[in-house]
C-alpha positions in Angstrom: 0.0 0.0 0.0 0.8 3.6 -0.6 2.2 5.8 2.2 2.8 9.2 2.9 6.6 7.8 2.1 6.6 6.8 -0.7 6.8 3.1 -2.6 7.5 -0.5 -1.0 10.9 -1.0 -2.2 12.0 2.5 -2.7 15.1 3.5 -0.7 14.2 5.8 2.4 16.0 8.7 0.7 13.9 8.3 -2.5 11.0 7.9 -0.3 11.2 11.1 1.6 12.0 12.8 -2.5 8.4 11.3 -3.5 6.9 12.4 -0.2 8.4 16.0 -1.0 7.1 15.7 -4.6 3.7 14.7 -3.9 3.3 17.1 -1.0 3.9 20.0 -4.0 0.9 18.2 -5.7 -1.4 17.7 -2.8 -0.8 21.4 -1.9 -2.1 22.3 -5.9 -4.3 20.1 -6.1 -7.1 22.6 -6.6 -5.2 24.8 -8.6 -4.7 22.0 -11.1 -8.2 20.7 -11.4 -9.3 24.5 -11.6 -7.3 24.6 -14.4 -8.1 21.6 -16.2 -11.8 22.7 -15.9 -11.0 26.2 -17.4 -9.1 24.4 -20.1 -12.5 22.0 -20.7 -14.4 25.6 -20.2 -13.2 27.2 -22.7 -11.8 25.3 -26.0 -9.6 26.2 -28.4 -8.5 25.2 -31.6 -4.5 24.6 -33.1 -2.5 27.4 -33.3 -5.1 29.8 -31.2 -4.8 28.4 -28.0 -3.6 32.0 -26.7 -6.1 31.5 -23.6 -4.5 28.1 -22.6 -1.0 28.8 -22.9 -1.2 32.0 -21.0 -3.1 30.1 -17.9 -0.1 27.4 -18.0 2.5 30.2 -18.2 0.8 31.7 -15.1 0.7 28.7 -13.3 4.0 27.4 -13.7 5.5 31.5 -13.3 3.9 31.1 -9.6 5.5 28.1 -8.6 9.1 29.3 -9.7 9.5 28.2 -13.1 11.0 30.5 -15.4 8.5 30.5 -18.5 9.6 31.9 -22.2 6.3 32.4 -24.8 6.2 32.5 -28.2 9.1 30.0 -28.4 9.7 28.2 -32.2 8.0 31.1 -34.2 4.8 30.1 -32.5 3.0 32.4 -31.1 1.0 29.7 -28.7 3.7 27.6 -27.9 6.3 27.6 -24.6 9.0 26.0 -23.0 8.9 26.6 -19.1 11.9 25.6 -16.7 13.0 24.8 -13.2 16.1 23.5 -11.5 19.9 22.9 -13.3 20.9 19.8 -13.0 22.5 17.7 -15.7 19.7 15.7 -16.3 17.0 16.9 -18.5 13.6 15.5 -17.9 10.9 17.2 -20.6 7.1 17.5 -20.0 4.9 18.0 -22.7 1.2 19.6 -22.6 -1.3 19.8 -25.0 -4.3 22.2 -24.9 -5.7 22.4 -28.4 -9.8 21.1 -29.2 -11.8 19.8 -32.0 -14.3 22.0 -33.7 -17.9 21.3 -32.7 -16.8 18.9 -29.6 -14.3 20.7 -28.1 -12.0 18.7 -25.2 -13.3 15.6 -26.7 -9.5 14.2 -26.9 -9.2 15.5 -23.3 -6.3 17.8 -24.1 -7.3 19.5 -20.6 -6.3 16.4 -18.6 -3.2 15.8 -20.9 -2.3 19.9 -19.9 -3.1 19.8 -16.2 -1.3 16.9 -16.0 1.6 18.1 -17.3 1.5 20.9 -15.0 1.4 18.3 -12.0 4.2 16.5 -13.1 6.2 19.7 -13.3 5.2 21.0 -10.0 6.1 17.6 -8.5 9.1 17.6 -9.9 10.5 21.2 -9.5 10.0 21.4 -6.2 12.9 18.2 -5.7 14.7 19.1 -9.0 17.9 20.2 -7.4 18.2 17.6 -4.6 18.3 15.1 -7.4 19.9 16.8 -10.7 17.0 17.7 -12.9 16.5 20.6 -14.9 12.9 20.4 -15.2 11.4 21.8 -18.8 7.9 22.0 -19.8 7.0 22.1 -23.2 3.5 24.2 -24.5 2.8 21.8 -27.8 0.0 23.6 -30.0 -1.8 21.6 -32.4 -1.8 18.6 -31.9 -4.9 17.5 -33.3 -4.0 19.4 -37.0 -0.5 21.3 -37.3 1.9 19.3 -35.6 3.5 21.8 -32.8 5.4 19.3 -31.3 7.4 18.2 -34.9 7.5 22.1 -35.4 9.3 22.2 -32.1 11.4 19.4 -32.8 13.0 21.2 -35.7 13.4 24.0 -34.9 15.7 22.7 -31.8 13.1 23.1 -28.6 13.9 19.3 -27.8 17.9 20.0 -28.1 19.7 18.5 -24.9 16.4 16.8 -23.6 17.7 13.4 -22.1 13.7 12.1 -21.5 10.3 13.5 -22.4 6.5 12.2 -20.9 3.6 13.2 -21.1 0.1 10.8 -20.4 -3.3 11.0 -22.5 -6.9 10.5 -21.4 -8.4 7.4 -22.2 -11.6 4.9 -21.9 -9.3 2.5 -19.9 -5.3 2.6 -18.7 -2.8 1.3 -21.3 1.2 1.8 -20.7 2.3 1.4 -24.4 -0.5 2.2 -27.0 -0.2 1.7 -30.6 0.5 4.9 -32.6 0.0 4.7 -36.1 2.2 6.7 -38.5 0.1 9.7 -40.3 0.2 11.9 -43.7 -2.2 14.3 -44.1 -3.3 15.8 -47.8 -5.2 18.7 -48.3 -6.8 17.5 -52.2 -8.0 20.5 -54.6 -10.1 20.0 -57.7 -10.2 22.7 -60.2 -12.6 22.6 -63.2 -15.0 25.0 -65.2 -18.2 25.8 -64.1 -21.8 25.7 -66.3 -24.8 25.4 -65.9 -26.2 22.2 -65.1 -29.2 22.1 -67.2 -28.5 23.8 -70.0 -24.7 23.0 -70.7 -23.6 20.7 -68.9 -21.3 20.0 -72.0 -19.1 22.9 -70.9 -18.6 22.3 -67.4 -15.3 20.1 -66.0 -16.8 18.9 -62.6 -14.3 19.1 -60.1 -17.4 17.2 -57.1 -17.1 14.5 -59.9 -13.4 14.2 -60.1 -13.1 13.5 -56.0 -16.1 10.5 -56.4 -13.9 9.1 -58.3 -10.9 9.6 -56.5 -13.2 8.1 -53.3 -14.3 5.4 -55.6 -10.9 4.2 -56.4 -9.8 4.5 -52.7 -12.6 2.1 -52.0 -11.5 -0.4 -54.5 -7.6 -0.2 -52.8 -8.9 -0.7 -49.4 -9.0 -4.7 -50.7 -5.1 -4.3 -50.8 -4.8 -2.3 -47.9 -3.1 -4.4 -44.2 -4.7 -4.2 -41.1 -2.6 -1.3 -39.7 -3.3 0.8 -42.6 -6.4 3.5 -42.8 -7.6 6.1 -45.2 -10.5 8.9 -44.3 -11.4 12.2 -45.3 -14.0 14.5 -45.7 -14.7 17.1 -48.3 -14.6 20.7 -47.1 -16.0 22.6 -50.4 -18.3 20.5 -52.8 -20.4 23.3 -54.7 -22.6 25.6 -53.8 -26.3 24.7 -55.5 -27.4 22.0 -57.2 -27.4 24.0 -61.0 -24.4 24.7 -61.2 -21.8 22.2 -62.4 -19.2 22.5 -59.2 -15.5 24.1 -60.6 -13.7 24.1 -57.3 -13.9 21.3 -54.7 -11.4 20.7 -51.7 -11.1 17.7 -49.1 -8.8 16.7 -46.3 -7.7 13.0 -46.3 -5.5 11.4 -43.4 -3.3 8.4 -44.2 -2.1 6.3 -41.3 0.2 3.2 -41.0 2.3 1.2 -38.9 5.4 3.2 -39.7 7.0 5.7 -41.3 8.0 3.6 -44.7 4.5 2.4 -44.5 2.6 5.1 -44.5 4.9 7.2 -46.7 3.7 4.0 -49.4 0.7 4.1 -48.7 0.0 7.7 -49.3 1.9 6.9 -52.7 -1.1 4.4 -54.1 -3.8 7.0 -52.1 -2.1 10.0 -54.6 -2.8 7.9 -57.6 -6.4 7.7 -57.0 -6.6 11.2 -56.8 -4.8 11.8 -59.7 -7.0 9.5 -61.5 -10.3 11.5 -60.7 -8.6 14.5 -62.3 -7.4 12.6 -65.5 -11.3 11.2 -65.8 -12.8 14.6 -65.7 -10.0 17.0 -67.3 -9.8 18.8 -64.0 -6.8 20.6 -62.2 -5.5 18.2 -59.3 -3.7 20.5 -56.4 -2.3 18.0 -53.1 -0.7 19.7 -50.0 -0.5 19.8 -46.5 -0.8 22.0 -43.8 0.6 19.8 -40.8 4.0 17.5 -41.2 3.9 13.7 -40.8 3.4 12.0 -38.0 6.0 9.2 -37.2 5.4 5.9 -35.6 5.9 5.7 -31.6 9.3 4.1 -30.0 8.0 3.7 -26.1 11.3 3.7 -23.9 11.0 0.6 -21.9 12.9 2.5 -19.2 10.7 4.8 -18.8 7.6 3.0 -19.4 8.5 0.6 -16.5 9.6 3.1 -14.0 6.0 4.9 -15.0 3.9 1.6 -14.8 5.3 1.0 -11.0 4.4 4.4 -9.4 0.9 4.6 -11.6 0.3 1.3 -9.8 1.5 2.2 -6.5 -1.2 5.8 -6.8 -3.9 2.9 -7.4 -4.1 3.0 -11.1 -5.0 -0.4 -12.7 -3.5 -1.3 -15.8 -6.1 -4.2 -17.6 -4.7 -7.1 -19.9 -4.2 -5.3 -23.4 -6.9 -6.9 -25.9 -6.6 -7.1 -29.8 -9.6 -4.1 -29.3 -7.2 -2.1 -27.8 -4.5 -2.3 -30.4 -6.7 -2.3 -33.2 -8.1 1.3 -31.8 -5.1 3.1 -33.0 -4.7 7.1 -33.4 -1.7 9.3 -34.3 0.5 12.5 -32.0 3.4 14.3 -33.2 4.5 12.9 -29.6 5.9 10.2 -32.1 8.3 12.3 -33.6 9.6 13.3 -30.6 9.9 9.9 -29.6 11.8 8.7 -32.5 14.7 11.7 -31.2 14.4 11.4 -27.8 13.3 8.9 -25.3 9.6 9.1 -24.6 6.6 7.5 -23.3 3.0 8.6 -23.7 0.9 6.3 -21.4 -2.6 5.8 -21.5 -4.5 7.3 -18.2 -8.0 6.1 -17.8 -10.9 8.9 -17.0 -13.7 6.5 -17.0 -15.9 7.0 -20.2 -16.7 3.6 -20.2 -17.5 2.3 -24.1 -17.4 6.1 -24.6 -14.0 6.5 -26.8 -11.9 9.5 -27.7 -13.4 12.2 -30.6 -17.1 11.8 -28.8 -19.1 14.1 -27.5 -19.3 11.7 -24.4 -15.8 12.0 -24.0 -15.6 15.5 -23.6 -18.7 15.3 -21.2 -16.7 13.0 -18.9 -13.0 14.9 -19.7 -13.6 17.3 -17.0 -15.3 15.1 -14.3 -14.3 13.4 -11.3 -12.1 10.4 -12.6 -10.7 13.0 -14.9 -9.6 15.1 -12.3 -8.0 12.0 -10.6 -6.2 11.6 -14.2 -4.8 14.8 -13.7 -3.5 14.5 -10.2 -2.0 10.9 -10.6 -1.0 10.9 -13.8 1.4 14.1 -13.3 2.9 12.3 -9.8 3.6 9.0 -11.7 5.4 11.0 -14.2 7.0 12.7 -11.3 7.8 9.8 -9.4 9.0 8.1 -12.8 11.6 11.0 -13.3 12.4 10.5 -9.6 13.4 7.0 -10.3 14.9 7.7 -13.5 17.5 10.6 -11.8 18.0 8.0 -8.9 19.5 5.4 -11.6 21.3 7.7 -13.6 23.5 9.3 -10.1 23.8 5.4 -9.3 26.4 5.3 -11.9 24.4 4.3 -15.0 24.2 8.1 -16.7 21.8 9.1 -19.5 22.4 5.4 -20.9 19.8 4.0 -18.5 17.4 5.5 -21.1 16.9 3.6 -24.4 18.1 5.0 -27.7 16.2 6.5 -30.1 
């Protein structure tokens, strides 16, 4: 059982840290689940979040971490530090929505949490050699902060990097599948529909068939692999033969290679609606690819045994669960440094992620519970992680990406 000092099996010294590091949590406890429900309170989408990343900044400025906006060329995105040790432990929030179901993907939890872990961990960073940096990650859901970040040298000198996502039920290692996404453009003549139709080049035509033949390659397609879209501009009235239609389309696979073939084949289909109609084919992008998730086992383990030591339950992993598989640009940062991104359960029950359901439940009571234990395991995890590396392993403890 859980005491006030720590883990079974933890030394008395690291004991007393994780007593220190959850009394910095139990005294914010209110402040973080007031800020989670702000977060659920008022959405925003990728690249606006100006309301969330201020409230974080705040936060974090008030319990002595020094916080730098605007960080990366992005206006909604920050990197927020405490302590100076040698070891660089990375925390990474998320606080962009959805359109029309806001917090649906529980970015609150994943934000509040974040701050937890940070608060935990800054108030022992010095005892045990941490430099603790928080990362503000905009759009997620559509932009990619986090690869954005990653480029442009954010995640330079970061020896580990966690962060924990809301969830139907508690997962340590969840399959993440690699994602392209294609912004498709259709340009043909318009005419009128009745009268000469002869003159038009129907650019609504030109994506059914593009749809059509994505259909037929789904028979070709491997379990790991999806396609989906939806069209954003279509035409405007029936009577008019359509001359501009658009659509966004998301390619996921297993990996990297994978997907990057994928979206190859899913290309020629929509090249092949504009060779059938004669209209003008335009493909782009307006978020980078998402990479395929390499889970440090490190950290993973050193996660799974203080999650289970705050009461958190981790089920048998079913072929449901690893067929329900999404996409982060936490990946990417994964692939550069080592990373975990657990599952934290806020009980929705059959309710999954992208629901209206879920965003009902996102700022309830298990969700607050998310917040508060999934920031201490991460905590406690870095704890563990700084104990090994002053025990003489170093930074090596820690796979390599």
């Amino acid at each position: 059982m859980l005491t006030n000092h720590g883990i079974p099996g933890d030394s008395a010294d690291t004991a007393r840290v994780k007593s220190a590091a959850r009394a910095a949590v139990d005294r914010a406890t209110d402040e973080l689940v007031a800020l989670s429900h702000r977060l659920h309170a008022h959405p925003e989408l990728g690249f606006e979040e100006e309301r969330a990343c201020g409230w974080l900044g705040d936060v974090l400025t008030a319990h002595g971490f020094t916080v730098t906006a605007g960080v990366c060329e992005l206006p909604t995105a920050f990197v927020a530090e405490r302590g100076s040790g040698p070891l660089v432990i990375g925390i990474c929030a998320e606080y962009d929505a959805l359109p029309g179901l806001g917090h649906a993907c529980g970015h609150n939890v994943i934000a509040s949490a974040a701050v937890a872990a940070a608060l935990a961990l800054g108030a022992v960073a010095d005892e045990i050699g941490v430099t603790v940096r928080v990362f503000g990650t905009p759009a997620e859901e559509n932009g990619g902060g986090k690869v954005l970040m990653l480029e442009r040298g954010a995640f330079t000198g970061v020896h580990a990097a966690m962060m924990v996502h809301p969830a139907p039920r508690e997962r340590l290692d969840p399959v993440c599948l690699a994602r392209a996404q294609l912004g498709v453009r259709y340009e043909g003549r318009a005419a009128h529909a009745s009268a000469c139709p002869e003159d038009g080049l129907n650019a609504a035509d030109a994506l059914t068939v593009a749809q059509v033949a994505i259909g037929l390659l789904r028979q070709h397609m491997t379990p790991d692999q999806r396609v989906h879209g939806i069209v954003t501009t279509g035409g405007q009235v029936p009577n008019v033969i359509p001359e501009l239609t658009e659509a966004a389309f998301y390619v996921r696979a297993a990996t990297l290679d994978g997907v990057g073939a994928l979206e190859r084949r899913v290309r020629a289909c929509f090249e092949a609606g504009a060779v059938a109609t004669g209209t003008r084919l335009t493909i782009g992008s307006d978020s980078p690819t998402y990479a395929h998730f390499r889970h440090d086992p490190v950290l993973l383990r050193a996660y799974e045994r203080n999650a289970v030591a705050l009461g958190r339950v981790f089920p048998p992993v079913t072929a449901e669960d690893d067929r329900q598989a999404g996409s982060t640009d936490m990946a990417n940062v994964s692939l550069a440094v080592p990373a975990i991104q657990p599952l934290v359960s806020i009980g929705s029950g059959a309710v999954g992620l992208h629901q209206a359901g879920f965003a009902a439940v996102a700022a309830g009571a298990a969700a607050d519970r998310a917040v508060v234990e999934g920031g201490l395991a991460m905590a406690w995890a870095g704890v563990d992680v700084a104990r090994a590396v002053a025990s003489g392993g170093g930074v090596g403890v820690l796979g390599s990406p």
